[in-house]
N, C-alpha and C positions, 0 to 999 in steps of 0.2 A: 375128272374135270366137270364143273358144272355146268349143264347146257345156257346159253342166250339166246334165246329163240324171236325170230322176227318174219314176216312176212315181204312175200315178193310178190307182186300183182304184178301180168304181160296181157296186152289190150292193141289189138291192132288187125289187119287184115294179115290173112293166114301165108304163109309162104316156107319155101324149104329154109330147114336149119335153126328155126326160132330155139327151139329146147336144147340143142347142141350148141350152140353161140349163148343161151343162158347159161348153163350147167358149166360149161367147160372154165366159163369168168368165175364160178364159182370155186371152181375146183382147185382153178388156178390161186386164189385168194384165201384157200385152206377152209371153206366153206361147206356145210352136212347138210346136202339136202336129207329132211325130217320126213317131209311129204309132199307130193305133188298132184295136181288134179290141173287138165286138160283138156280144153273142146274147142270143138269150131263148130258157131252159129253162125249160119247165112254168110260164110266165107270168113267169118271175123273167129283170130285165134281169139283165146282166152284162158288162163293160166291163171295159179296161185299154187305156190310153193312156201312149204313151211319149213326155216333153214336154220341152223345151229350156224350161230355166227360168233361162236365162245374161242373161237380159233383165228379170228381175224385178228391182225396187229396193228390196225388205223381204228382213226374213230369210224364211226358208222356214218357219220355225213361223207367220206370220201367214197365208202361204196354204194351209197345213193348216187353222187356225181357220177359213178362209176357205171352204174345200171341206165343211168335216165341217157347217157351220153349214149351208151350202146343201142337204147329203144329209140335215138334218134336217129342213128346212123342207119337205122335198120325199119325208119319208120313204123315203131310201137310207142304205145307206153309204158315204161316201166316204173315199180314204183314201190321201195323199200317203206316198211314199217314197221318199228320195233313192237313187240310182243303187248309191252306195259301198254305201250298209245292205243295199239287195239283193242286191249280192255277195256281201256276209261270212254273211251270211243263206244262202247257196244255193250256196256254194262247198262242192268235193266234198273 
């Protein structure tokens, strides 16, 4: 199967369960995390994961709503971008 790879950006002040209440929507949603990278600066998380979303069966706007609804609940931000848009976005 071919991968579809897309980015996940989490932006928000730090607190228990951020990664496991991401991961887990993921997992649940039949989603590959590809790679992840994590910090916290001056109390503020910050995340980007790099996710195989070639396994999801909705479009990819519903797990945008899916993610931005969770970083609300949970006061972050979350924020889905497909692969292609970060290239056009960030090509020299």
């Amino acid at each position: 199967m071919k991968k579809e790879l897309s980015f996940i950006t989490v932006i928000g002040k730090d607190k228990l369960g951020i990664v496991a209440r991401v991961s887990n929507l993921l997992y649940k949603n039949n989603i590959n995390i590809e790679d992840i990278n994590q910090k916290v600066m001056e109390g503020f998380f910050v995340m980007t994961m790099l996710v195989d979303v070639a396994g999801y069966k909705y479009p990819l706007q519903k797990l945008n709503l899916t993610l931005e609804k969770t970083g609300k609940d949970m006061g972050l931000r979350i924020q889905l971008q497909h692969e292609n848009i970060f290239k056009m976005m960030h090509r020299v």
